[in-house]
C-alpha positions in Angstrom: 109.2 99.4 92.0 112.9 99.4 91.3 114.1 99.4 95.5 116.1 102.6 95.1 116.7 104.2 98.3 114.9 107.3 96.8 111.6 105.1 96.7 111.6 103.9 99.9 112.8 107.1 101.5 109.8 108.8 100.2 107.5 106.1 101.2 108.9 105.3 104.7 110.7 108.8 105.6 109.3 111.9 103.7 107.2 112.7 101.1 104.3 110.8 101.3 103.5 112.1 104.9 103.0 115.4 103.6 100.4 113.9 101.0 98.6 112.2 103.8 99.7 113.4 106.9 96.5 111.8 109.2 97.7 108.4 108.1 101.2 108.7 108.5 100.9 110.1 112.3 100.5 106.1 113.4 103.1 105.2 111.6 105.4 107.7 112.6 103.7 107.7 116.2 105.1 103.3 116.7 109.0 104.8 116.9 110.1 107.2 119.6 111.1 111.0 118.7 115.3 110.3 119.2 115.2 107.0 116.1 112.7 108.9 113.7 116.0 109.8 111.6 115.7 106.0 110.4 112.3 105.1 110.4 113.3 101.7 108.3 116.2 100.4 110.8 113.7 102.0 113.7 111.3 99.6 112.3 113.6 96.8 111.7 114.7 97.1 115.1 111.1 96.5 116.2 110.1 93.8 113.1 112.7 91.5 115.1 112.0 91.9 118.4 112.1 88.9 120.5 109.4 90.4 122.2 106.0 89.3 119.9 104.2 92.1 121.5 106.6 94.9 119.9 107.1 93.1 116.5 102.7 93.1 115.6 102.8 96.8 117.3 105.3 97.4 114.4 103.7 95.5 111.8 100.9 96.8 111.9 101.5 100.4 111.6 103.9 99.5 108.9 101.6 97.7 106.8 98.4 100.1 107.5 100.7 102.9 106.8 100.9 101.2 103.2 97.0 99.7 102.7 95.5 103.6 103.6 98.1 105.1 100.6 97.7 102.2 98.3 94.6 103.0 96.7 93.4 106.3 94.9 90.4 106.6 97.3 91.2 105.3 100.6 89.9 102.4 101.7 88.6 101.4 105.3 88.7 97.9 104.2 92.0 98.0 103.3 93.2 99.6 106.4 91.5 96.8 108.3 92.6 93.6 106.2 95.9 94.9 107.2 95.5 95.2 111.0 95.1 91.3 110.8 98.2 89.9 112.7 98.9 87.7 110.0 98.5 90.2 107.4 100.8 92.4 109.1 103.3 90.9 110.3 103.9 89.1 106.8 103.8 92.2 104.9 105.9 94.3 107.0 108.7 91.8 107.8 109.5 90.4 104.3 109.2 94.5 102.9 111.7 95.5 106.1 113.8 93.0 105.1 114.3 93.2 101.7 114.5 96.8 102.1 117.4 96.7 105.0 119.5 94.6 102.5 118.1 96.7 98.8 116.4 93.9 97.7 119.8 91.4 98.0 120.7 93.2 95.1 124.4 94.3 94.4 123.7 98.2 93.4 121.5 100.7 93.5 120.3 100.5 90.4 120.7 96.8 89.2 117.3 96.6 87.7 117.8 99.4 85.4 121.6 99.0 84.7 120.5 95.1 83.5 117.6 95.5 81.8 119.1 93.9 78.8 118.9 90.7 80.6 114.9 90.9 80.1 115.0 92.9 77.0 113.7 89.7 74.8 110.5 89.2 76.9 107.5 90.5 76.0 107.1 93.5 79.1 103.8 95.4 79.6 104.7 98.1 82.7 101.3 98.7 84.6 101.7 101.5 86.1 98.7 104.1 88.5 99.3 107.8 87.9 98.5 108.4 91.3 100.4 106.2 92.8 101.7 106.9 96.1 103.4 104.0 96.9 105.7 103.5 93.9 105.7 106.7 92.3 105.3 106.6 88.6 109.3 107.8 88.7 110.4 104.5 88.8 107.8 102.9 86.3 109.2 106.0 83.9 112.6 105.2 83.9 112.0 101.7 83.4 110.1 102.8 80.6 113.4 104.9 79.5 115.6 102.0 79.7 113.6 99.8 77.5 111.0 101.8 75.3 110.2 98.7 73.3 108.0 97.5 76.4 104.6 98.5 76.4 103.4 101.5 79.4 100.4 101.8 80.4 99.5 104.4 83.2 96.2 104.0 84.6 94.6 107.8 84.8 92.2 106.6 88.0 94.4 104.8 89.9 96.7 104.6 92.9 99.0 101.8 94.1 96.4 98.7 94.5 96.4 95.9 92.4 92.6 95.9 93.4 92.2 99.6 91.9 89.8 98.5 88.7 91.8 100.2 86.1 94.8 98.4 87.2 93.1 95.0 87.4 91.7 95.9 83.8 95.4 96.8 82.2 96.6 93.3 84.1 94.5 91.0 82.9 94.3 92.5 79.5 98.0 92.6 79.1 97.7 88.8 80.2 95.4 88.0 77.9 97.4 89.1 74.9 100.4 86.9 76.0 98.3 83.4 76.2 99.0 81.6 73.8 
């Protein structure tokens, strides 16, 4: 995930609603018709609320939204972990944030333009072809700017670290780096 505002455009405004459009209605549904043109300062709006009520309203649709599209099958346990006030309300106000602010980072596409600042360190990029989340995009260009790290896509998986094939690749590619 590279925080491009093309990423979380199609996450939070278009493009992954049209791939699930029954989960998306509740997150769309949280923010009135007239501030759906900015779903992440709608949402930001509501994140800070001084009213508690409005900010786990928020959260939670925010961070539901993201556990039912994280995983290549969708997963009912997911959805519910992240109703957890909690859950929710951590997720979804430290993503909003950083979002809002593109990750505190100075352009658009700082991770890419300074890859060479991690170029010496052994990379593996773990990456779901069906992820909906992060798109593979992003893991593809990474892949681009630095070819000697190693890519793995995961054919069965979505988004979730969970997803076996992704937890398989992780700890693998962990493995090799122990000393």
């Amino acid at each position: 995930f590279l925080t491009r505002r093309k990423e979380l455009e199609w996450f939070y405004q278009y493009g992954a609603s049209e791939i699930f459009p029954d989960f998306w209605e509740r997150y769309r549904d949280e923010i009135p018709e007239d501030e759906r043109g900015d779903f992440m300062a709608a949402y930001h709006k509501r994140l800070t609320s001084e009213d508690e009520q409005v900010r786990l309203s928020a959260a939670r649709a925010w961070s539901v939204w993201e556990g039912s599209t994280s995983k290549l099958y969708p997963s009912e346990d997911l959805m519910n972990h992240w109703e957890g006030a909690h859950e929710a309300l951590s997720l979804a106000r430290i993503e909003c944030h950083y979002f809002m602010n593109n990750s505190f980072f100075p352009t658009e596409n700082y991770l890419l333009e300074n890859v060479d600042n991690i170029r010496h360190l052994p990379t593996v990029i773990v990456q779901g072809r069906y992820d909906v989340v992060c798109p593979i995009t992003s893991a593809w260009d990474l892949h681009k700017a630095m070819p000697e790290a190693e890519f793995i896509v995961v054919a069965d998986a979505g988004h979730s670290v969970s997803e076996p094939g992704i937890t398989s690749a992780l700890v693998e590619a962990m493995d090799r780096f122990r000393p």
